[in-house]
Phi, psi and omega in degrees: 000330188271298166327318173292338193285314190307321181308280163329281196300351168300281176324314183278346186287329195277314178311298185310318172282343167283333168295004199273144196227101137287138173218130179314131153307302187179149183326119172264192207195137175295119167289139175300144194202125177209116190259141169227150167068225171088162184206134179268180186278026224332128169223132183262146113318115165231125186257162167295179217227127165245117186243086212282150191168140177271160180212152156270106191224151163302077179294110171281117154265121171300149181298096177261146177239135171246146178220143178276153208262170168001054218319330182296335181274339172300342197285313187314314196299000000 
């Protein structure tokens, strides 16, 4: 019950934002911005070696047996 209200209210919040009529007022602008000098940083790394590769293996997947049920028992409910 609770995964259904959450679900709903998810829905009408999306119905509501779509209904939304955004329109620009006015022209935005960059701000001026002036770097001097700076040094980014260095870093060595050492990554692992990774080595992806496929096998060939053999599995037992077990026998499940379905048997049906009863006609008489369907009756029952």
């Amino acid at each position: 019950m609770r995964k259904l209200i959450t679900s709903a209210a998810a829905g009408i919040a999306l119905i509501g934002l779509s209904a939304c009529d955004v329109e620009q007022t006015e022209e935005g602008e960059m701000p001026e911005v002036s770097v001097e000098g700076g040094n980014l940083p260095e870093y060595n790394v050492d990554v692992p070696e990774v080595v992806v590769g496929t096998e060939e293996r053999t599995i037992d997947v077990p026998v499940i047996g379905v048997e049906p049920a009863d006609a008489s028992a369907e009756g029952d409910n």
